[in-house]
RODO-2510 file (C-alpha; in nm, 4 decimals, decimal comma):
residues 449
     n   res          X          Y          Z
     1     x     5,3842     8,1977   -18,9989
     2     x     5,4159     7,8755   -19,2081
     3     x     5,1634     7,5985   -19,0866
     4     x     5,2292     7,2911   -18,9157
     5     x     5,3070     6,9483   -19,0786
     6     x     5,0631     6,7059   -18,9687
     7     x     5,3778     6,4951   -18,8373
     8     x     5,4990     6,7841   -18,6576
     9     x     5,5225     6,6927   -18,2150
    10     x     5,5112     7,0026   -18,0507
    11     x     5,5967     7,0231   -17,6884
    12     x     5,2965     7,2175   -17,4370
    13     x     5,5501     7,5458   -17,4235
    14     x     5,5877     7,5301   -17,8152
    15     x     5,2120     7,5404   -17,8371
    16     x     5,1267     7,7755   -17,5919
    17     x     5,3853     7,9791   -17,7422
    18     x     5,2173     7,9278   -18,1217
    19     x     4,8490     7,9891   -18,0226
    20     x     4,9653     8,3073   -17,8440
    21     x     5,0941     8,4614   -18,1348
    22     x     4,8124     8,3499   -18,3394
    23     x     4,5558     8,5229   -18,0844
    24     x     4,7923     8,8445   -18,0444
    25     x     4,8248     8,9099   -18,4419
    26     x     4,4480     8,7813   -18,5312
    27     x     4,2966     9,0277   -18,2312
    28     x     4,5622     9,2748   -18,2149
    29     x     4,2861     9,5684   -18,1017
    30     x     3,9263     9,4244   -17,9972
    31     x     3,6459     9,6363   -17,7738
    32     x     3,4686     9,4226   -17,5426
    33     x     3,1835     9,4902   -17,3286
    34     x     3,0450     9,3588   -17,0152
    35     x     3,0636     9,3186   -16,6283
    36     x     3,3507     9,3372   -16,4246
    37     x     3,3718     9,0143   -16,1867
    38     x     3,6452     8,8709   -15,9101
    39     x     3,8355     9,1754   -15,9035
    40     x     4,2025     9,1888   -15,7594
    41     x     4,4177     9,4671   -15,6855
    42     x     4,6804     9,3519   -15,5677
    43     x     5,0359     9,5269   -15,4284
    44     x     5,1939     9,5470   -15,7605
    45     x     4,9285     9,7590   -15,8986
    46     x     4,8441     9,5148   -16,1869
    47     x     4,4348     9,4352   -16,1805
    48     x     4,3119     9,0881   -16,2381
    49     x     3,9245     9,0117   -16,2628
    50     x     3,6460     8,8440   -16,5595
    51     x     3,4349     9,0132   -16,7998
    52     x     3,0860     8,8440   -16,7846
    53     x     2,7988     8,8175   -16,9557
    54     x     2,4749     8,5785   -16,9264
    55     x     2,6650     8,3365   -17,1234
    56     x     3,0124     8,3524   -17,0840
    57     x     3,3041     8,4822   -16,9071
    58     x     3,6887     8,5556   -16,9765
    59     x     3,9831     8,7080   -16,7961
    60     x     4,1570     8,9945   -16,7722
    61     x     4,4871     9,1784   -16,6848
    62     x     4,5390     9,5132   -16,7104
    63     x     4,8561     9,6148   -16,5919
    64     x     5,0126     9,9112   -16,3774
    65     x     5,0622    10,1465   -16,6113
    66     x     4,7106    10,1003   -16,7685
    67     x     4,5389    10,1338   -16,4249
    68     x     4,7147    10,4640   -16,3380
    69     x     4,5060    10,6223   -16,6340
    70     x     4,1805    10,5374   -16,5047
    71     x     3,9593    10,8730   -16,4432
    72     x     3,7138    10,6440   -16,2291
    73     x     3,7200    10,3588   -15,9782
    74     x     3,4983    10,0505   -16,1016
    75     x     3,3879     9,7727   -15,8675
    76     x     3,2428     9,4634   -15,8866
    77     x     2,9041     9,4572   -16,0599
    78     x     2,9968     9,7227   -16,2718
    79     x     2,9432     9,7562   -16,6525
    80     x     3,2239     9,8750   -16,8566
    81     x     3,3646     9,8807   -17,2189
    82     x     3,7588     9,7813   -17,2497
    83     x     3,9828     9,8048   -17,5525
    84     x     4,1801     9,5143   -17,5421
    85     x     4,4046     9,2553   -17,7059
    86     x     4,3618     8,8508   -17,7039
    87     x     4,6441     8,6614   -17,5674
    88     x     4,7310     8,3593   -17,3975
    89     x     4,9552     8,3143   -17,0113
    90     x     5,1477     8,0220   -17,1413
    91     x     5,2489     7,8879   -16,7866
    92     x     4,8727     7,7463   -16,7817
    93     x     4,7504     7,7236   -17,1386
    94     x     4,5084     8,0344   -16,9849
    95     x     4,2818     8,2442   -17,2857
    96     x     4,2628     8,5945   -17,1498
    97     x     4,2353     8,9746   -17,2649
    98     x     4,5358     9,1947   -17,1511
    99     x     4,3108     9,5346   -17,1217
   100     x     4,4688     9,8888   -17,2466
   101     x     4,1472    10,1104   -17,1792
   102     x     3,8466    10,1111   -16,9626
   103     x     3,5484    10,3660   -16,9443
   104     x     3,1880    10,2666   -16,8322
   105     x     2,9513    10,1060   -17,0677
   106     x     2,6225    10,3195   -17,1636
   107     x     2,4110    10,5643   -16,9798
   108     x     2,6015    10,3471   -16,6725
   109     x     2,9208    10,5660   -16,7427
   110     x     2,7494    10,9128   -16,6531
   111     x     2,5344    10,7693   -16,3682
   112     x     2,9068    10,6786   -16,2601
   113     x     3,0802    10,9508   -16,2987
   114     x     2,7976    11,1713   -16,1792
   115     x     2,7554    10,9717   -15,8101
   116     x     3,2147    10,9976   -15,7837
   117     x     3,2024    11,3410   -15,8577
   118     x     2,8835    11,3988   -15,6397
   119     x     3,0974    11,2050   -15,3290
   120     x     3,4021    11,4001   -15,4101
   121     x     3,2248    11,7380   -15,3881
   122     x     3,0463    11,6506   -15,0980
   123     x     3,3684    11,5327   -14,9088
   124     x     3,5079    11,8676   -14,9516
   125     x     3,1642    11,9902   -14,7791
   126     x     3,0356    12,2176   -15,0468
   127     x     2,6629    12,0687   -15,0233
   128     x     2,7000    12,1009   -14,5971
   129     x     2,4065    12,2284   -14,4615
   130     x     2,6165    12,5545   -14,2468
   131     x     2,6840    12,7035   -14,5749
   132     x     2,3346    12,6822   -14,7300
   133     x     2,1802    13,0774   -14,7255
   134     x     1,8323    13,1805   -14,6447
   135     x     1,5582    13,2390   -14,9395
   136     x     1,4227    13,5783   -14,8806
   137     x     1,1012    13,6885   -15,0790
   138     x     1,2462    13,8657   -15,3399
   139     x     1,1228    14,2354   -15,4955
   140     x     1,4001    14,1578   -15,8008
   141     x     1,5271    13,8586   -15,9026
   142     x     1,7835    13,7356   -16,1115
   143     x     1,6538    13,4294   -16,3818
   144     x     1,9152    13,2663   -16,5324
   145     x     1,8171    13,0124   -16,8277
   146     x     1,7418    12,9861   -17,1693
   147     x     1,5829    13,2979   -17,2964
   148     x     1,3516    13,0996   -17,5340
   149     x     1,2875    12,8016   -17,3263
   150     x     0,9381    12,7222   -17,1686
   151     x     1,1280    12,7379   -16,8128
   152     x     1,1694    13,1178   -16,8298
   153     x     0,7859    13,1390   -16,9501
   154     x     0,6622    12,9501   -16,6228
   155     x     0,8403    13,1417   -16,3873
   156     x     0,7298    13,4735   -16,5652
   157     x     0,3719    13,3384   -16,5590
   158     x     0,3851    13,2465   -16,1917
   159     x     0,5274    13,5773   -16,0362
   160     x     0,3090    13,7654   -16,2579
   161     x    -0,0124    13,5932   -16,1062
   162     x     0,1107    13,5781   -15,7460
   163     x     0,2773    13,9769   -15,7135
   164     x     0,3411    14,1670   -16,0804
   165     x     0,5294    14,3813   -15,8065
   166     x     0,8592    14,1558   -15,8393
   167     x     1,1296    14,2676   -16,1000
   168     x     1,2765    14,0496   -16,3501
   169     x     1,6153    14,0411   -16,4493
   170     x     1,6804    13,7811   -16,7535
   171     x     2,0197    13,6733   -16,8000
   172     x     2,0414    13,4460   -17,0672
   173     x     2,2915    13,0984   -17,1596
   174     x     2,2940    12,8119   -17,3343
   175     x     2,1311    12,5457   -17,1168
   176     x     2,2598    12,1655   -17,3017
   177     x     2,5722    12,1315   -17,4966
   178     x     2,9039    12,1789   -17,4575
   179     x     2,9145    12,5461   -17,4277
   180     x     2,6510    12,6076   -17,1677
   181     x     2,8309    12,5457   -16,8515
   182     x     3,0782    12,8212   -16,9415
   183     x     2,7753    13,0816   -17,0211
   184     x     2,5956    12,9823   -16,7528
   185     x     2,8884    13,0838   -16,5056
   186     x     2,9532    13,3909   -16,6406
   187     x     2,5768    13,5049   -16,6065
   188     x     2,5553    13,3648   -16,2333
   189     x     2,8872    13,6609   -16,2792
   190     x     2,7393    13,8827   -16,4054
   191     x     2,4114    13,8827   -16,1476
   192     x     2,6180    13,8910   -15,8647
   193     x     2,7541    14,2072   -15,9676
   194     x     2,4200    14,3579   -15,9605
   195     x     2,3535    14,4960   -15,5922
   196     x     1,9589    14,5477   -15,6692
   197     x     1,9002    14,1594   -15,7161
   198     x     1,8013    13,9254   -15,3916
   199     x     1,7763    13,6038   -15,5185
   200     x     1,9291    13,4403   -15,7902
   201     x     1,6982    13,1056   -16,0153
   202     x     1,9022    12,8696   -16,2402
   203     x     1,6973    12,6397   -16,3940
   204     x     1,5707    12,5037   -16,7265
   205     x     1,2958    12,2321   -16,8669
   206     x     1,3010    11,8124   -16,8224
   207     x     1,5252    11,6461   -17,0237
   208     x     1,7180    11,3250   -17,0400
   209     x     2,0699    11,2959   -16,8097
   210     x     2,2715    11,3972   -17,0984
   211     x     2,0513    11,7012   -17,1573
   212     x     2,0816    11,8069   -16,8014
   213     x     2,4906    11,7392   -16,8076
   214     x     2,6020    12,1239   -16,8209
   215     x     2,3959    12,1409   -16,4356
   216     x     2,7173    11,8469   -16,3263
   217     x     3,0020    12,0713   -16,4364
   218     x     3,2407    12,1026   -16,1297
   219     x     3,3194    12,4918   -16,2626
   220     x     2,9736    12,5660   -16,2730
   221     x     2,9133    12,3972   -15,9212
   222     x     3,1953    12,5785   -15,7463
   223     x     3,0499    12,8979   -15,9321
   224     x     2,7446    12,8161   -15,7586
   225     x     2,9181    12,7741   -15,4146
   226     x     3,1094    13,0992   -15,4279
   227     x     2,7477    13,2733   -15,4994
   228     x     2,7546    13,5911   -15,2846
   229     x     2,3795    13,5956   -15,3414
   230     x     2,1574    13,2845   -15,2399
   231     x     2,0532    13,0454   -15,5511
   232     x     1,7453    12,8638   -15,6131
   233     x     1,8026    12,5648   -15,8325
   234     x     1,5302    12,4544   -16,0385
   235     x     1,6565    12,1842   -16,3710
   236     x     1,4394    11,9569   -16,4727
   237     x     1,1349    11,8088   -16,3056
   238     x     1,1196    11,6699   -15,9544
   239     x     1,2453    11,3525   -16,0205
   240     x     1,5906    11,4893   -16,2222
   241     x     1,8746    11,5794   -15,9696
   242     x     2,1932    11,7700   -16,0784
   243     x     2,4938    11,8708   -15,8557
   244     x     2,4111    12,2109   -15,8759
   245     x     2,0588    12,1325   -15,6984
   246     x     2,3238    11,9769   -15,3792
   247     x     2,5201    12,2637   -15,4061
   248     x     2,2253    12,5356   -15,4239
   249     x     2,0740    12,7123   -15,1426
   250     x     1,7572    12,6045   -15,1972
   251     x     1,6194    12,3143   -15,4690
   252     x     1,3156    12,3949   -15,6229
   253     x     1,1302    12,0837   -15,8272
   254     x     1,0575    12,2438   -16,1297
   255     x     1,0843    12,6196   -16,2183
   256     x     0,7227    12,7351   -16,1232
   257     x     0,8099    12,6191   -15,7899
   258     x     1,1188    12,8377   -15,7670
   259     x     0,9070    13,1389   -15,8549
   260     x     0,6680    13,0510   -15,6013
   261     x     0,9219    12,9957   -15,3127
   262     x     1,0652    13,3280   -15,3750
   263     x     0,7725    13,5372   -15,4098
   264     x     0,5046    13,6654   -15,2200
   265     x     0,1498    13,5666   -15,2904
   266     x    -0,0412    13,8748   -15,3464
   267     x    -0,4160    13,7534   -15,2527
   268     x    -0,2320    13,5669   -14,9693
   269     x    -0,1114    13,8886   -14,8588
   270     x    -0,4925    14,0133   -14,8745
   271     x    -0,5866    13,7167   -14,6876
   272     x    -0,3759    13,7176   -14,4364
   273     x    -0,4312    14,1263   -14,4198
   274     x    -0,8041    14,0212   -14,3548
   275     x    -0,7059    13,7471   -14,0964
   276     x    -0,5076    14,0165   -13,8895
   277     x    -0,7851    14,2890   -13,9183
   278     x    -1,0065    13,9638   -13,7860
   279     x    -0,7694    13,8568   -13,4892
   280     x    -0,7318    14,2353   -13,3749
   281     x    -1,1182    14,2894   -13,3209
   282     x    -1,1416    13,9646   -13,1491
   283     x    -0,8094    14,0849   -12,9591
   284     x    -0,9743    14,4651   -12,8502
   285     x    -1,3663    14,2709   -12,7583
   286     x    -1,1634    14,0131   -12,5335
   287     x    -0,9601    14,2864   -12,3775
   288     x    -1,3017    14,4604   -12,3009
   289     x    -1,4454    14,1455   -12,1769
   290     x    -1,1288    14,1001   -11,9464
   291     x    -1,1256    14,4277   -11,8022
   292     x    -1,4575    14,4311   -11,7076
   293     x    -1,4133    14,1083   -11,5131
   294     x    -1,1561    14,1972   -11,3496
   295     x    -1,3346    14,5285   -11,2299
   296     x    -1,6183    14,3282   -11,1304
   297     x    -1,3705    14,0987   -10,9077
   298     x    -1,2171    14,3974   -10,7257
   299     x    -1,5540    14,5299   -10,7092
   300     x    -1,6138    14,1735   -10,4478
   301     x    -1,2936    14,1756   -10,2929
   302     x    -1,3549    14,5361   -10,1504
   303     x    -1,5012    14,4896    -9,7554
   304     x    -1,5970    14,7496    -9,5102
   305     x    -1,3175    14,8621    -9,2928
   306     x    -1,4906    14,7338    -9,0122
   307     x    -1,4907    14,3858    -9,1366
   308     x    -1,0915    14,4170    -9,2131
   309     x    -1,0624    14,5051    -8,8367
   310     x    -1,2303    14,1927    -8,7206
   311     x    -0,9684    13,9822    -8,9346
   312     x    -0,7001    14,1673    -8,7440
   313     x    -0,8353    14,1516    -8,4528
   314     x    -0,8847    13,7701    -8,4807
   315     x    -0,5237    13,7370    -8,6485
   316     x    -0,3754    13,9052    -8,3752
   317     x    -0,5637    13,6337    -8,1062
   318     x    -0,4603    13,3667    -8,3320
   319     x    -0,0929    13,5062    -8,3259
   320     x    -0,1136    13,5354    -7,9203
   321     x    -0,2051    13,1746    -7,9066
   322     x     0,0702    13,0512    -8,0991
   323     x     0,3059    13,3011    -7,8977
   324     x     0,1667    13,1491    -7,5552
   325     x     0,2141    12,7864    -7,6961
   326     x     0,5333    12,8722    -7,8446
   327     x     0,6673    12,9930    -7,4885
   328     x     0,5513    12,7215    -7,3100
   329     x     0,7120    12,4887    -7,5497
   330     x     1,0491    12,6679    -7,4759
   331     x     0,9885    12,6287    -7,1131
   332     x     0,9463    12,2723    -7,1589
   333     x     1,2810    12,1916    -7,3590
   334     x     1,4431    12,4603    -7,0752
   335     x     1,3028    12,2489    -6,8047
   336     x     1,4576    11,9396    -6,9785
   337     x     1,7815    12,0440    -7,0864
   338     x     1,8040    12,1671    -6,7302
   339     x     1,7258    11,8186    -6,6006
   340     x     1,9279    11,6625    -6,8178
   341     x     2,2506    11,9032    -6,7660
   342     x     2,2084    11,8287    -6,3539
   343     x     2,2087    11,4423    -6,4478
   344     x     2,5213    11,5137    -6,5797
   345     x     2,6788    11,7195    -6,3136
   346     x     2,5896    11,5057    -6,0620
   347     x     2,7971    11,1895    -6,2587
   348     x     3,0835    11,4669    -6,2830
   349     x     3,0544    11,5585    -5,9337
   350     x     3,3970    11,5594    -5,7383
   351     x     3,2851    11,2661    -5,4576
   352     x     3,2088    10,9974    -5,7380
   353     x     3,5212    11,0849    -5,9013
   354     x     3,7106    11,0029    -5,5557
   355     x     3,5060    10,7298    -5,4902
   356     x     3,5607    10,5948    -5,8280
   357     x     3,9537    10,6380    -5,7892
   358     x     3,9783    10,5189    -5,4369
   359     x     3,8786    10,1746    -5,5992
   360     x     4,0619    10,1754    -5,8178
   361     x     4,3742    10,2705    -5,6384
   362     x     4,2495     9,9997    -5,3799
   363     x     4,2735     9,7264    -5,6529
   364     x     4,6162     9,8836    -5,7934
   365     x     4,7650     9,8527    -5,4589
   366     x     4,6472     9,5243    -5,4058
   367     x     4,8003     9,4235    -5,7725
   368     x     5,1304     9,5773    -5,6817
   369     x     5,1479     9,4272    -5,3850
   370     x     5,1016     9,0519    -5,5552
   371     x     5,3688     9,1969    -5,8478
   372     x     5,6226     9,2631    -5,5668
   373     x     5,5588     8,9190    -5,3792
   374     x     5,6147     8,7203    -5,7359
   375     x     5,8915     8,9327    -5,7998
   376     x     6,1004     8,8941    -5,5058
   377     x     5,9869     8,4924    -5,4919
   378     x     6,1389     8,4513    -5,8530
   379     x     6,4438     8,6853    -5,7413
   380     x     6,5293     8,4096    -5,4586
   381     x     6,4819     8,1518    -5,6679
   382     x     6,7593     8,3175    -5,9261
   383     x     6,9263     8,4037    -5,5938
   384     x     6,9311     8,0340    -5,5464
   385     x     7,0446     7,8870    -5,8339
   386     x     7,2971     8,1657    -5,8877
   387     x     7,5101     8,1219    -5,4755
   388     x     7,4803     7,7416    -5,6226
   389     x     7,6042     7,8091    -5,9285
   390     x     7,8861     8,0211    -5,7827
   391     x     7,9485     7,7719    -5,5244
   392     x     7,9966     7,5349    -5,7524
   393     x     8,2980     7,7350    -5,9565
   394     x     8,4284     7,8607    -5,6284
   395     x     8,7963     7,8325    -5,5354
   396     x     8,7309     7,6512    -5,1853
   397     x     8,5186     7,3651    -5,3512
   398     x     8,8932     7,2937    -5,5121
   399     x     9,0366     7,3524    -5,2009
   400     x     8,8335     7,0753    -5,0355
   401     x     8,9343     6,8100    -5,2727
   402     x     9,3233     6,8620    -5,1409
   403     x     9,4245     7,1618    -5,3336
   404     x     9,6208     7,4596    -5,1637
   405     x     9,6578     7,8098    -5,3718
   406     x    10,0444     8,0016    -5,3199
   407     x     9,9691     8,3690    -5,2835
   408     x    10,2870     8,6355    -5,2936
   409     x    10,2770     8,8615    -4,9637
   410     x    10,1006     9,1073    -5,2027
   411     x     9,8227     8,8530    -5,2534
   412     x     9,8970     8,7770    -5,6209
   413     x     9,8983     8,4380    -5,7175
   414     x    10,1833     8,2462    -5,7842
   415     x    10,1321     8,0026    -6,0960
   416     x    10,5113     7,9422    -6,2297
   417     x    10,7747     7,8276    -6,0020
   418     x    11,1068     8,0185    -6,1858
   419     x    10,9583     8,3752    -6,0735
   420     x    11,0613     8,2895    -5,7422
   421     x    11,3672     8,2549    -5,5536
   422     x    11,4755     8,0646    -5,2248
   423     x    11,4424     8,2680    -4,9178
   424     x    11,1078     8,4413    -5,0685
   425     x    10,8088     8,3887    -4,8029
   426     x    10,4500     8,2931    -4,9482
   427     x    10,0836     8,1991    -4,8143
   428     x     9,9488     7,8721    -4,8922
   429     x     9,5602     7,8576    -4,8521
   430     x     9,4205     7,5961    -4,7746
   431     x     9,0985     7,4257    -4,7317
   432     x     9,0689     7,5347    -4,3944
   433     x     9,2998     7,8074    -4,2615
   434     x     9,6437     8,0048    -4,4057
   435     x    10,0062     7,8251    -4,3787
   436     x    10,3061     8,1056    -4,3809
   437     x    10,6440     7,9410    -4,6019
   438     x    10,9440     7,9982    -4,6975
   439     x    11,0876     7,8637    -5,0774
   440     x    11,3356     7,6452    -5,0329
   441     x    11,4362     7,5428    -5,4037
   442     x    11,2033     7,6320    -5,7109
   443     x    11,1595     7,3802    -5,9913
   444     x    11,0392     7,3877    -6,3266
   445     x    10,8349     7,1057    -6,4304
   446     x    11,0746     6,9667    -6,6613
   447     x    11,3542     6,8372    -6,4049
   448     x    11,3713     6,5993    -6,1742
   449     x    11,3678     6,6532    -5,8345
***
């Protein structure tokens, strides 16, 4: 790429475009370590965030594709290593590292991957409690570890203080490196094919977390699970934790402990024989001690049948008093239940019943008769007003005023004229009295007379 004259103007795209390629072909391929800050995951998939350390800061995009590779999930906080190349988002002049790889930095990276694949396992439920078998004390057990590592001399050292009765079985693997999950899961095979063996110890010595790494293998874990017989896991010390010590029946600190929780202590068998022996002799003398009591109490309780017969004999006086009292009670509540039932006859009795109704037929009578008298007072007054009324529309009051009414012989009344011929006879009421006539000459009402 030729340089720049010193009278050359660029515009802001032309020089955002030149220092891009100039940080794309100078840092094609760079590895850059440090903590992942204002991460974004947005829709499309792409991630956006800084890498930080104590002095400094850039940012990031690692695209789609990129992200979809990713065998763990970082977060915020976390330290990681990215192989990445420089480059430069024109549209705001921005430095930044477009990221092609990510894996946890340092000892960070198993810690991480240990606690995912310890939350995976347990949301499938293989460390749940319901599945967990119970330890017996073992007369053969099945040791699986290194055959020359100190771990297989402290368990044989421990059962062979506390009971040389318990057999060994030794089936040995590789305990660290990248063979020993595989042999470790074929002997945790091979000793669940033997029906003599109860219990089943995987362990080995301390070490540091990448020693220990075999113990974290998912195959071996699941191995583990699928156990037929119950497994003690003992890797490490106490303070080391592998998956197989969730997934185990039992965890055991260190591998002395295992060997003690699965064996019997042979003095503390003696012991506890001459604890027993101990209890039982203190059981028999306070038996003896009971018994005798007891015969000594019956011995007091026992009274001469004549005494007996004075307690009946004043039971039975006791009993006749209460019977007396008792009866007389009853008599009492008789007496007054009688009282109270002739109380109630005599309000029922047939007399106060008539007495009570003749009243009250008395004041009916006396109500009827003022319903009738306001009854047939308004019916006069309606009586009234109604002959007035009638009086008023009546034919005569017409009559009086000079009117007469034509009636046919047949009494029908005559209202046209032209329905009638001369000759014809008709009554004429009047006012006061009838007149008999004869039609002379009928007219309609428009001609003249």
């Amino acid at each position: 790429m030729p340089a720049p004259t010193p009278s050359a103007v660029f515009t802001v795209s032309q020089l955002n475009e030149r220092a891009k390629q100039l940080l794309e072909i100078s840092f094609a391929s760079v590895r850059v370590e440090g903590e992942l800050s204002n991460l974004s995951r947005p829709s499309s998939g792409h991630w956006y965030f800084s890498l930080k350390d104590s002095g400094a800061q850039v940012r990031c995009a690692m695209f789609r594709s990129r992200t979809a590779q990713l065998t763990f999930a970082p977060k915020e906080g976390d330290k990681v290593e990215i192989r990445a190349k420089v480059s430069l988002y024109e549209a705001r002049g921005d430095y930044q590292l477009i990221v092609e790889s990510m894996k946890p930095a340092g000892e960070g990276a198993l810690l991480l991957a240990f606690q995912q694949q310890k939350q995976r396992l347990a949301a499938e439920g293989l460390f749940n409690a319901e599945y967990k078998q119970p330890i017996p004390k073992a007369r053969r057990i099945a040791v699986i570890t290194s055959a020359t590592g100190a771990a297989l001399h402290d368990i044989l050292t421990v059962l062979q203080r506390r009971n040389p009765a318990v057999e060994v079985d030794v089936y040995p693997a590789l305990v660290q490196g990248q063979d020993a999950a595989a042999q470790l899961i074929a002997a945790l095979a091979r000793a669940n094919r033997d029906n003599s063996v109860d219990v089943i110890i995987l362990g080995r010595g301390g070490g540091s977390l990448e020693d220990l790494w075999c113990f974290n293998d998912e195959a071996l874990v699941r191995a583990v699970f699928a156990s037929r017989l119950p497994v003690v896991s003992a890797v490490g010390h106490e303070v080391d934790f592998t998956l197989c010590d969730f997934v185990a029946d039992l965890r055991a600190p260190t591998p002395s402990a295992a060997a003690e929780l699965v064996s019997d202590d042979q003095s503390s068998r003696l012991q506890q024989l001459a604890q027993l022996s101990q209890r039982l002799l203190r059981s028999q003398r306070q038996s003896l001690l009971t018994a005798s009591q007891r015969l000594q109490h019956l011995q007091q309780r026992m009274r001469h049948p004549a005494q007996q017969l004075e307690q009946k004999a004043q039971q039975l006086d006791r009993l006749e008093q209460r019977l007396i009292s008792v009866w007389q009670q009853q008599q009492q509540q008789r007496h007054w239940h009688i009282q109270q039932w002739h109380q109630r006859l005599q309000h029922q009795h047939p007399q106060t019943t008539l007495t009570a109704l003749s009243s009250q037929n008395s004041q009916l009578g006396s109500r009827l008769q003022q319903a009738m008298e306001r009854l047939l007072q308004q019916r006069q007054q309606q009586l009234g007003y109604q002959a007035q009324l009638l009086n008023n529309l009546s034919p005569l009051n017409v009559l009086g005023r000079g009117y007469a009414l034509c009636q046919t012989p047949t009494g029908e009344v005559i209202r046209t004229a032209r329905m009638h011929q001369p000759g014809e006879r008709v009554h004429t009421r009047l006012a006061e009295g009838w007149l008999e006539c004869e039609v002379l000459a009928s007219h309609s009402d428009n001609t003249s007379r």
